[in-house]
VOPA-845500 format. One record per residue (C-alpha): residue number from 1; chain; x, y, z. Coordinates in Angstrom, 3 decimals. Layout:
// residues N
site resi NUM; chain A; east X; north Y; up Z
...
//
This chain:
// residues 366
site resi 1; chain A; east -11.963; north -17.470; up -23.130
site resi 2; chain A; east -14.458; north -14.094; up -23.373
site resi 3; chain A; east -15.264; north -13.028; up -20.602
site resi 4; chain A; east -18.480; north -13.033; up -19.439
site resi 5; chain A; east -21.140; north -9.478; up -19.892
site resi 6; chain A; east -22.220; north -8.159; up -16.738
site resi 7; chain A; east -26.237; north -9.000; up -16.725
site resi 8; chain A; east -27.272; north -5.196; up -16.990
site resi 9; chain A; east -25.113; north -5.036; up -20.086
site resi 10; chain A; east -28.172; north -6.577; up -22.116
site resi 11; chain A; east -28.710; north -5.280; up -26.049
site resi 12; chain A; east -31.677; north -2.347; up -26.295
site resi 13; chain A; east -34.001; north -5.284; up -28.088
site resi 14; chain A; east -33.247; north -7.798; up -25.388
site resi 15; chain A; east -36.727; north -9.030; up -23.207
site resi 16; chain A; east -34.258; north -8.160; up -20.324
site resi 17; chain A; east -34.214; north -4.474; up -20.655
site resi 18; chain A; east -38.206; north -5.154; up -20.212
site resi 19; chain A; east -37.930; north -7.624; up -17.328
site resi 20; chain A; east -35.395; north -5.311; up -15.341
site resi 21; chain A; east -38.143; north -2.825; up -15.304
site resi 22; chain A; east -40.355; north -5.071; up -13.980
site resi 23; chain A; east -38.172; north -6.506; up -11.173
site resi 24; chain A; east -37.052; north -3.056; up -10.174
site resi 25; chain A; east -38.794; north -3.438; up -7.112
site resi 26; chain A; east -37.222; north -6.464; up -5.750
site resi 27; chain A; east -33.867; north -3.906; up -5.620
site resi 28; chain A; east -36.013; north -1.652; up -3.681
site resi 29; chain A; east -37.434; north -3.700; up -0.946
site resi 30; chain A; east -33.832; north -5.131; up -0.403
site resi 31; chain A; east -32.721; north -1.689; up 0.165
site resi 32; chain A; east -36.274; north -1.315; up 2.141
site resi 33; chain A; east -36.142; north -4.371; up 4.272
site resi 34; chain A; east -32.454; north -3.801; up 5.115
site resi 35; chain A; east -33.730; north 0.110; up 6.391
site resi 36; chain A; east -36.281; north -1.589; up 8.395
site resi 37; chain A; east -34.653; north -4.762; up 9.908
site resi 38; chain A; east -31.536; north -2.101; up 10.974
site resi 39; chain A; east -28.615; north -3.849; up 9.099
site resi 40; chain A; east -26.879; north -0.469; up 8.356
site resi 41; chain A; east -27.597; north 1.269; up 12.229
site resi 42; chain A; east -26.441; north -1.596; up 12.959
site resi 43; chain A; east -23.102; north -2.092; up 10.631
site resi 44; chain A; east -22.599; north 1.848; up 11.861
site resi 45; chain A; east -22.291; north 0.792; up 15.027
site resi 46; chain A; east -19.270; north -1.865; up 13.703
site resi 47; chain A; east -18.789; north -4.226; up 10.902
site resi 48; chain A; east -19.876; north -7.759; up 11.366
site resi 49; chain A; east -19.965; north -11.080; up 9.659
site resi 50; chain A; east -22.987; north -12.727; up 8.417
site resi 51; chain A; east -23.583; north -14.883; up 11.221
site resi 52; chain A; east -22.771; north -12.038; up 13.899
site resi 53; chain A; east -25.047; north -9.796; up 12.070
site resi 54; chain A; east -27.823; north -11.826; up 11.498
site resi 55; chain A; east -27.721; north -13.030; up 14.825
site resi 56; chain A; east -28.181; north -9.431; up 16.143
site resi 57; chain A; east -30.996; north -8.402; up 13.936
site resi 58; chain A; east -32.742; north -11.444; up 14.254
site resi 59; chain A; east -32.394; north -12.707; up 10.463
site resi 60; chain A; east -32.993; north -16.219; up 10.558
site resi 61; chain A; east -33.770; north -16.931; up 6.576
site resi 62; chain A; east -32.113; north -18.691; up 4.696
site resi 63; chain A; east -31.785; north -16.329; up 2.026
site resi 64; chain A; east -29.537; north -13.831; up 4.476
site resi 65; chain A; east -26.488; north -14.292; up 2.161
site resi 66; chain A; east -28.331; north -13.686; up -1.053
site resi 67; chain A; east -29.736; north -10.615; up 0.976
site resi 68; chain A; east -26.575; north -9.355; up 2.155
site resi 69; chain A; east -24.522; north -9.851; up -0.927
site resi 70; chain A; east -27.303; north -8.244; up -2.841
site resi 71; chain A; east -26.965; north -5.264; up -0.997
site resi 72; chain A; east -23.374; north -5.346; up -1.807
site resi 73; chain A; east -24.105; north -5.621; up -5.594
site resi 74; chain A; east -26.123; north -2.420; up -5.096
site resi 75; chain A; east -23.057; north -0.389; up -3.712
site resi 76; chain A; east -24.864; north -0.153; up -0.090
site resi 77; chain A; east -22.851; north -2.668; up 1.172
site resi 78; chain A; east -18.988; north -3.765; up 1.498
site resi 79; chain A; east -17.744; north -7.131; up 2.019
site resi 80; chain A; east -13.897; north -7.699; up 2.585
site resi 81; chain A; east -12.658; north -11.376; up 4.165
site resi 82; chain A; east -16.531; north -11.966; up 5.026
site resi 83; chain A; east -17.259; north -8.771; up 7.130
site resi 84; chain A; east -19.543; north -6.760; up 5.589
site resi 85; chain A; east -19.889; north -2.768; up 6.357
site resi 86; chain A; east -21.571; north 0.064; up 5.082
site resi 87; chain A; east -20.435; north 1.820; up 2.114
site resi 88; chain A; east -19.368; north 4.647; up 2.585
site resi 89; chain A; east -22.702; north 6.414; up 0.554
site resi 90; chain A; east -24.559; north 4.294; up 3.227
site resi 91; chain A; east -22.438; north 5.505; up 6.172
site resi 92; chain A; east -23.453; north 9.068; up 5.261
site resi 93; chain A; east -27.021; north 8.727; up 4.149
site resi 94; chain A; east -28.121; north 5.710; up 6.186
site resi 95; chain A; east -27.151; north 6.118; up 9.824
site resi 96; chain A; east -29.650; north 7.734; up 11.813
site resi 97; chain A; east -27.499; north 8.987; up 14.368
site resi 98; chain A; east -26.192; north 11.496; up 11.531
site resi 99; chain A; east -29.379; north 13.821; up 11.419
site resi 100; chain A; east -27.745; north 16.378; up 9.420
site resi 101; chain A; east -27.326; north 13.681; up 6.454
site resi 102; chain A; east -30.032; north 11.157; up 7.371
site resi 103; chain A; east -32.579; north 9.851; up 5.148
site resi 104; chain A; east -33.610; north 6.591; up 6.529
site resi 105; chain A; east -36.821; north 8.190; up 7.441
site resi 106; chain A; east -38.010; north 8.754; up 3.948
site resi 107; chain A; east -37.321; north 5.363; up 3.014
site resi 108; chain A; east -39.327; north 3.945; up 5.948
site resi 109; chain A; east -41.959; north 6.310; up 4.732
site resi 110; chain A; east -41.566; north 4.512; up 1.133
site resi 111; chain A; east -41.371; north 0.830; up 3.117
site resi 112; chain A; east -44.661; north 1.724; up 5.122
site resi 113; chain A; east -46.267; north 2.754; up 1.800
site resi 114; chain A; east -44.386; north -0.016; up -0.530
site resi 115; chain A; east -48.019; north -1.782; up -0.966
site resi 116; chain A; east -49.915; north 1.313; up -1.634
site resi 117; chain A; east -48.567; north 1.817; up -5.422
site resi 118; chain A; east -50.667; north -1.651; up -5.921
site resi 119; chain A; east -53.961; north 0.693; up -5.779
site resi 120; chain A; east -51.939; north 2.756; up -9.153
site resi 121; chain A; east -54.562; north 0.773; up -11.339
site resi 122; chain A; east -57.609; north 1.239; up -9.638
site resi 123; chain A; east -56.666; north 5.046; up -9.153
site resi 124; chain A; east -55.531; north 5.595; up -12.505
site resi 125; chain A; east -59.271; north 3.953; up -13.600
site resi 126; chain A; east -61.913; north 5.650; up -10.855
site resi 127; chain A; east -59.997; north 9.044; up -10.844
site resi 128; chain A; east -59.651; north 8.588; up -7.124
site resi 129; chain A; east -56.283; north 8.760; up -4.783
site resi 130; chain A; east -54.533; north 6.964; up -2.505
site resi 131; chain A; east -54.733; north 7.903; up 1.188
site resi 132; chain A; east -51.357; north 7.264; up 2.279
site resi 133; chain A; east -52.180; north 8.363; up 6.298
site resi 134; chain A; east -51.573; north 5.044; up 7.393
site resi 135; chain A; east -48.230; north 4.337; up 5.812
site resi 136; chain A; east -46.904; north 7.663; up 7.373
site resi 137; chain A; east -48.227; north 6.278; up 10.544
site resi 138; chain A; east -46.211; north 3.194; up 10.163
site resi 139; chain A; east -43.243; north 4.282; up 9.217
site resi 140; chain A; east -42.686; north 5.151; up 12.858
site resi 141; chain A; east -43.233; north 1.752; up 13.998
site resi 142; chain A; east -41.245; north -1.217; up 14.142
site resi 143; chain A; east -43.810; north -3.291; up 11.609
site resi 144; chain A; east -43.292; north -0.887; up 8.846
site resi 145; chain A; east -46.128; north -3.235; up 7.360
site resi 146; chain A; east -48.700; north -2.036; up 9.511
site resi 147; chain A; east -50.158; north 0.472; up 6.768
site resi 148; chain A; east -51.860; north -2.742; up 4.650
site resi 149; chain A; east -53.666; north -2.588; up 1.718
site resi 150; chain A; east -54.492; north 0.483; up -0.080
site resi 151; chain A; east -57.038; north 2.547; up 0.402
site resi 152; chain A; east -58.674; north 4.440; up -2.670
site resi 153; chain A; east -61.038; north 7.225; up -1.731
site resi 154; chain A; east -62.708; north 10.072; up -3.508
site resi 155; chain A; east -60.906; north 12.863; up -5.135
site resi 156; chain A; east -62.059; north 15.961; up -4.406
site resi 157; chain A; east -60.248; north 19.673; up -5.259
site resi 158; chain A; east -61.359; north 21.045; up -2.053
site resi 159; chain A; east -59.977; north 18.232; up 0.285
site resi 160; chain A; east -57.223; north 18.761; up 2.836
site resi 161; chain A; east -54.639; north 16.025; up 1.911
site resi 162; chain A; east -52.173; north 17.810; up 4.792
site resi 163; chain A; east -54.574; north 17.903; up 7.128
site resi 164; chain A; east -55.265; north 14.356; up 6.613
site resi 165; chain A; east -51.399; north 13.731; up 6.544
site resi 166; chain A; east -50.712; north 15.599; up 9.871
site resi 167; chain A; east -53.720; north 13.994; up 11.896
site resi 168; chain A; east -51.971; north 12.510; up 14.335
site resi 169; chain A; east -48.333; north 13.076; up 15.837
site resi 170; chain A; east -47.241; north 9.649; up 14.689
site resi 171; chain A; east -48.196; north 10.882; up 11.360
site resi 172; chain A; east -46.761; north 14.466; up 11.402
site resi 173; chain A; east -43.307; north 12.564; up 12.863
site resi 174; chain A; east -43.375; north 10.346; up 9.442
site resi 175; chain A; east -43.998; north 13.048; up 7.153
site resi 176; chain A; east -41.640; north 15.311; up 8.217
site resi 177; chain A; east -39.047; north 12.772; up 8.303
site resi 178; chain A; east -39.731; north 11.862; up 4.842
site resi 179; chain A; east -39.332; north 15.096; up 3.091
site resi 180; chain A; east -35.920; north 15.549; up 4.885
site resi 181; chain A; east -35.214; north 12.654; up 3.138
site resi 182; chain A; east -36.341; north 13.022; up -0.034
site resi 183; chain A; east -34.608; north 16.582; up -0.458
site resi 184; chain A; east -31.607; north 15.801; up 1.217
site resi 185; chain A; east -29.831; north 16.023; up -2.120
site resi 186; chain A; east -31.272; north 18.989; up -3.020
site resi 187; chain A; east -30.641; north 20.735; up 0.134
site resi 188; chain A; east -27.284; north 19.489; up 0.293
site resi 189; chain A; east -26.274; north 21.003; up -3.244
site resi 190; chain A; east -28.278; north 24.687; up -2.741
site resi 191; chain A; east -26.065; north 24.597; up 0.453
site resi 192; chain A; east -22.794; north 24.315; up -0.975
site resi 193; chain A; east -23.755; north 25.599; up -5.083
site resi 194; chain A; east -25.517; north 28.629; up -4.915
site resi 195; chain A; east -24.148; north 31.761; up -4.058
site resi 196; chain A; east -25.494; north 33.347; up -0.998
site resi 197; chain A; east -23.224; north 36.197; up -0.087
site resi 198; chain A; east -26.307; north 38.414; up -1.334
site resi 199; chain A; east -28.397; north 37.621; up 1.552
site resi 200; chain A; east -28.777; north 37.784; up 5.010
site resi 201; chain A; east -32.001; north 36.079; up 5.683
site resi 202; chain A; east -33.813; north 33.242; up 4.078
site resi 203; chain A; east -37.101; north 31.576; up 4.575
site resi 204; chain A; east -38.054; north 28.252; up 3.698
site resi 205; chain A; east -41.837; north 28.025; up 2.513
site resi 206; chain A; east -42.940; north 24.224; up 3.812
site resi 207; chain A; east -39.752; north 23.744; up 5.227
site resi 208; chain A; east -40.962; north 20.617; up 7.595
site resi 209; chain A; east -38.023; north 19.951; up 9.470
site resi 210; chain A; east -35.844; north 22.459; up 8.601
site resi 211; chain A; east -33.209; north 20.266; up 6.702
site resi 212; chain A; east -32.593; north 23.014; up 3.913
site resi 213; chain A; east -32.258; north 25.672; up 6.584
site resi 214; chain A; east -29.490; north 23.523; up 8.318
site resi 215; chain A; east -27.576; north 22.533; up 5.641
site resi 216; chain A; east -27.797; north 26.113; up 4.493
site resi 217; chain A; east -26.741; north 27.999; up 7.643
site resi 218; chain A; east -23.791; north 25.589; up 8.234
site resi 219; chain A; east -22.365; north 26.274; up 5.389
site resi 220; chain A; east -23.100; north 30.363; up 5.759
site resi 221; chain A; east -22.563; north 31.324; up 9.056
site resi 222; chain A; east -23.746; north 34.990; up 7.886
site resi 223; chain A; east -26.858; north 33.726; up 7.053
site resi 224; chain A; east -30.440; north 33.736; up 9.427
site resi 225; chain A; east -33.079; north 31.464; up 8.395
site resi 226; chain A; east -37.106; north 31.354; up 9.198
site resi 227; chain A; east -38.847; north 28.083; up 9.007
site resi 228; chain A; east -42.568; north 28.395; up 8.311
site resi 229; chain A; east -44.849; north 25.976; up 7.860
site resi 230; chain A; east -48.295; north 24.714; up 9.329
site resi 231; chain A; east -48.143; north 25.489; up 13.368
site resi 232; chain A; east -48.062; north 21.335; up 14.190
site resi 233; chain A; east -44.841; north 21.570; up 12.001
site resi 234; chain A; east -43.177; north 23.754; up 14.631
site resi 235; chain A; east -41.930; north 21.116; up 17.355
site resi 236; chain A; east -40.332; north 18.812; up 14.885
site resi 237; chain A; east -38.618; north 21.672; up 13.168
site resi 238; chain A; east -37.226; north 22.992; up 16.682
site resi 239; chain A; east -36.086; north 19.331; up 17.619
site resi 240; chain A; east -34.288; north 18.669; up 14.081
site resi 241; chain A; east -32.475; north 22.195; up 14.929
site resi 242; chain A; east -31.398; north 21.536; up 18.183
site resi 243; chain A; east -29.964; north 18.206; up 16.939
site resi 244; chain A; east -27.813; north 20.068; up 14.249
site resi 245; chain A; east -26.980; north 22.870; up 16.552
site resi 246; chain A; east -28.260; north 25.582; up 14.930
site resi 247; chain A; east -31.130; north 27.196; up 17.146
site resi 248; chain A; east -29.615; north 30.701; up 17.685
site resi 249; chain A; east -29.753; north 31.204; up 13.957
site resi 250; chain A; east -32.883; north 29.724; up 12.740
site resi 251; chain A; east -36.693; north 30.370; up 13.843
site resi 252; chain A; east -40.274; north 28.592; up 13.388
site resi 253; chain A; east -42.730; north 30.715; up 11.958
site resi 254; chain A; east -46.504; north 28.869; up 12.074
site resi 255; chain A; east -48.533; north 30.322; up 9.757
site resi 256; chain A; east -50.883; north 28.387; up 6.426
site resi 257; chain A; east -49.758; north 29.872; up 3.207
site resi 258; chain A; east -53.168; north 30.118; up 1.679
site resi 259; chain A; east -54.197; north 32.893; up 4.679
site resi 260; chain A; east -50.768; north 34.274; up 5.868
site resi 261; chain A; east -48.289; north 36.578; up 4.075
site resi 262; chain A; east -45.333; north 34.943; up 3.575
site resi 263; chain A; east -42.270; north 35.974; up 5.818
site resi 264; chain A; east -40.413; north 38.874; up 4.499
site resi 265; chain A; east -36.445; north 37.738; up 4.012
site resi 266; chain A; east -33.391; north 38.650; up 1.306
site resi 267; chain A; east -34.412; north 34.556; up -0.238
site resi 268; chain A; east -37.631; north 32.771; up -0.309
site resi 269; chain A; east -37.062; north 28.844; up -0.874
site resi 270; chain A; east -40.037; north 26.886; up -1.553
site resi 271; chain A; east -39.002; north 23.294; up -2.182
site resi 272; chain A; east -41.154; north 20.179; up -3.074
site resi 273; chain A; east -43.966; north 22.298; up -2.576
site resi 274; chain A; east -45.858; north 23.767; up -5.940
site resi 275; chain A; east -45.802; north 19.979; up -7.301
site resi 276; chain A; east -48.980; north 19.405; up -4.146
site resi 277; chain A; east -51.313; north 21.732; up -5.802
site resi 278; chain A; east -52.944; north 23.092; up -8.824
site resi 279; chain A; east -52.599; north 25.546; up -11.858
site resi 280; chain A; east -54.019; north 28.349; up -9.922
site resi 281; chain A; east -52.847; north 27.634; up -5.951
site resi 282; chain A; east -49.060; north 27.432; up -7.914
site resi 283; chain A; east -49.449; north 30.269; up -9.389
site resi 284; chain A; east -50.844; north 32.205; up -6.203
site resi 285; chain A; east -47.816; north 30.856; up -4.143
site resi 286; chain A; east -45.408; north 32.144; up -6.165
site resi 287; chain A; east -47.303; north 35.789; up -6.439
site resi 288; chain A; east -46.780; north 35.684; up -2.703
site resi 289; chain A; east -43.512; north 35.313; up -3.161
site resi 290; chain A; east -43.353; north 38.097; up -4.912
site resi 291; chain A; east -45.087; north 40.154; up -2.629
site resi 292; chain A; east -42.861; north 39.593; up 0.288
site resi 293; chain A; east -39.646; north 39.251; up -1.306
site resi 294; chain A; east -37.429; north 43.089; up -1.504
site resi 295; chain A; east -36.065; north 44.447; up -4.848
site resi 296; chain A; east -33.190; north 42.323; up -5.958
site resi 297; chain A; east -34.578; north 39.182; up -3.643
site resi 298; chain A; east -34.749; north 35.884; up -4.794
site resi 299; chain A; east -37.236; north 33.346; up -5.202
site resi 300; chain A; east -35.754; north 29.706; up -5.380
site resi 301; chain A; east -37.967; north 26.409; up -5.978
site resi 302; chain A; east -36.450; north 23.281; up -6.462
site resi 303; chain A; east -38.271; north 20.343; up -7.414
site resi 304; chain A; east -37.708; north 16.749; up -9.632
site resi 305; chain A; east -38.788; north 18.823; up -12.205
site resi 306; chain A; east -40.213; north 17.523; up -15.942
site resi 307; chain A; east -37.490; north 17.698; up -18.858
site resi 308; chain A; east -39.478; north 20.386; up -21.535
site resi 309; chain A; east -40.419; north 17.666; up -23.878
site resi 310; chain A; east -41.653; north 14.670; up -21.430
site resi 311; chain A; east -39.165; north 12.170; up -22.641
site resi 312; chain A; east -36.364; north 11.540; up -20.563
site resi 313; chain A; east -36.708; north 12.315; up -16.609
site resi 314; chain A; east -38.439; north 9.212; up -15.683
site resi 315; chain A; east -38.437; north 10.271; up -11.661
site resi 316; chain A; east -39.982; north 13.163; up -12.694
site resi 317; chain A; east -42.438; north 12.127; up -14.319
site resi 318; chain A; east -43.211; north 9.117; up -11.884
site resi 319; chain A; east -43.002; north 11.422; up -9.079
site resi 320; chain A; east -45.516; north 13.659; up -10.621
site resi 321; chain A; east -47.643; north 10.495; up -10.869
site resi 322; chain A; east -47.303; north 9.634; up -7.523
site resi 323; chain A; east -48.816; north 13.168; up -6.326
site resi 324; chain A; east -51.904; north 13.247; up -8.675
site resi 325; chain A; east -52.564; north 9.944; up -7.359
site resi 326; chain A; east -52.470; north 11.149; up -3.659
site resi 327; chain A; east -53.193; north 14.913; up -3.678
site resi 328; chain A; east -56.242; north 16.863; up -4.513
site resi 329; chain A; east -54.896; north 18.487; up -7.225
site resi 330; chain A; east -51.393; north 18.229; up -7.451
site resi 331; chain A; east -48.860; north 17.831; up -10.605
site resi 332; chain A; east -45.315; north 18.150; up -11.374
site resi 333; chain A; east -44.155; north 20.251; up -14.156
site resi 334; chain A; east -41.014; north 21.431; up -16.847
site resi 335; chain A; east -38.887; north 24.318; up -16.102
site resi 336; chain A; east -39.914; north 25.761; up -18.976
site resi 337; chain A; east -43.797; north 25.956; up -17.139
site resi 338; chain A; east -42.396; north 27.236; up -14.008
site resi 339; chain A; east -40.175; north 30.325; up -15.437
site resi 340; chain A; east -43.436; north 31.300; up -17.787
site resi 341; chain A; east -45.283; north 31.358; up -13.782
site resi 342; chain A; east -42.564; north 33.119; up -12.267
site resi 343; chain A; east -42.164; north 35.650; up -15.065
site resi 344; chain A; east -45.863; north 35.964; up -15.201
site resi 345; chain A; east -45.519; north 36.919; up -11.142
site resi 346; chain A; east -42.667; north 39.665; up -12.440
site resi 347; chain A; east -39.695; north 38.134; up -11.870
site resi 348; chain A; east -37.007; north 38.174; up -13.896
site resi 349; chain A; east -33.214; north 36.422; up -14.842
site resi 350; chain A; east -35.157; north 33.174; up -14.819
site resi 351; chain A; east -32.310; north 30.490; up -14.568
site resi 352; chain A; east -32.510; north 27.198; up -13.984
site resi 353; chain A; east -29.857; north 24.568; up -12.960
site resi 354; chain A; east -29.225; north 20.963; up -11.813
site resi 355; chain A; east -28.819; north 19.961; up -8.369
site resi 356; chain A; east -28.453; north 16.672; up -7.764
site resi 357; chain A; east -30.098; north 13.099; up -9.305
site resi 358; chain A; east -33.631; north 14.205; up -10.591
site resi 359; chain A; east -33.739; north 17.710; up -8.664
site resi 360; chain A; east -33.521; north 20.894; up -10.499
site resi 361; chain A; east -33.237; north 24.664; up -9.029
site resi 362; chain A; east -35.748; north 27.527; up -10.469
site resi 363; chain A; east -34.437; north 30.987; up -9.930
site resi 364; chain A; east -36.471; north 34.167; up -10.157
site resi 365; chain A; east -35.436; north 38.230; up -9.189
site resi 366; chain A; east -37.575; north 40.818; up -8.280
//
């Protein structure tokens, strides 16, 4: 007897490799759902049965096995003699009372915001973008569905997305949140990967909560870090500081990029940043850079960057998408595009590197 493919192991001209593309998203509001109904804070806290853990979370579906197992088909999950338990990339990423590693706020971000991609049509017709406010408002509630149906407004160059974004403290809370999330990875590998005996001092240019700064600093004790960012940034950056210990080597500076200099350290970082705006505003960020980096400093931007010829990084491309569809101006770009910016600036010994999954490092020297 053969034994039997596994269903992803489909031939190229199968309808399946089509159809798994379109059912992606059932795979993502498992994952979604599971972040939101607390199945793995809850499994952190200890492993459970079914019925014990739907009992606690309230699960009363009769679907809760399919949804369980399901999440231990995607490798979230663990199930040994019917108790289930995180696995163990879920018991490091998924458990909020692990801030340093934490990114179950960026995917209550993406849960709030699940039924805003259903306005991609309409936006990709008018021109217009997605205000995405209310999702970030929801993600810090417990009905993550609050955010409801998308709204499409006007794009203009001149509008102030962030300003929109940071509104209200609810708001600023799930933003900030999110980007730790998102550039966990990132942060995580720059940390441990790049060499940083060079430096003393390091600033992080929209560093939100300060993630990169404290994955950074633990794993350089010689190292001082500055934080700046928009002034209502400042109290969430303290708090996520304090909760990784690392306030007596790391400060907030408030400032707005477009008006301020930037602060003067050995390493400027600017991370999921230049992807928000234009041509021109990318360009002027990193001749700031420039400006207030020394001789020898480095200028470091990391981003889900473009592959050269626009063929293979799907996230980056789809991430790109996402941000012309809810900035004013925003695109993502190739490495290629960002070392001709950078060298344009005057830097020079371009290099650029993988991180981790879709995020790529941009090096420049003064």
């Amino acid at each position: 007897m053969t034994t039997p493919q596994p269903e992803d192991a489909f031939p190229a001209d199968s309808p399946h490799a089509i159809i798994d593309v379109a059912v992606a998203f059932w795979k993502s509001k498992a994952l979604l759902s599971a972040v939101e109904l607390g199945v793995f804070e809850e499994l952190a806290v200890r492993p459970a049965t079914r019925a014990e853990l739907t009992g606690r979370l309230g699960i009363a579906g009769r679907g809760a096995a399919d949804f369980l197992d399901a999440l231990v088909s995607l490798g979230l999950l663990e199930r040994d003699g019917g108790v289930y338990r995180n696995s163990p990339v879920a018991d490091r990423h998924l458990d909020p009372r692990k801030p340093a590693t934490d990114i179950s706020g960026y995917l209550s971000f993406l849960n709030a915001g699940f039924g805003c991609w259903a306005g991609l049509t309409d936006a990709l017709r008018s021109g217009g973008r997605l205000d995405f406010s209310a999702a970030l408002a929801a993600s810090q509630s417990a009905d993550q569905g609050g955010a409801g149906d998308p709204k499409l407004v006007g794009a203009d160059a001149t509008d102030d997305t962030f300003g929109e974004a940071y509104a209200a403290p609810d708001q600023v809370t799930g933003f900030l949140r999110a980007m730790t999330g998102y550039s966990m990875g990132a942060n995580q590998a720059i940390a441990e990967r790049y060499d940083w005996s060079g430096a003393r001092t390091v600033a992080d240019v929209g560093c939100a909560e300060g993630s990169l700064l404290a994955q950074v600093l633990s794993r350089n004790p010689h190292l001082q870090g500055i934080g700046f960012d928009l002034p209502v940034v400042g109290p969430g950056f303290d708090a996520h500081l304090e909760r990784v210990g690392l306030t007596d080597r790391a400060r907030f500076a408030g400032g707005d990029f477009f008006t301020d200099p930037l602060p003067t350290a050995d390493a400027i970082v600017m991370g999921h940043v230049l992807h928000d705006w234009d041509l021109d505003t990318k360009k002027t960020l990193i001749g700031k850079a420039y400006e207030a980096l020394p001789d020898g400093g480095r200028l470091l931007i990391y981003e889900s960057l473009i592959d050269d010829d626009r063929r293979e990084r799907t996230t980056g491309l789809l991430i790109s998408l996402n941000v012309s569809t809810v900035s004013a101006g925003g695109l993502g770009y190739t490495g290629a595009e960002c070392g001709d910016w950078m060298r344009a600036a005057g830097f020079r010994d371009i290099a650029v590197s993988h991180l981790d999954g879709p995020e790529y490092l941009v090096v420049g020297v003064k």
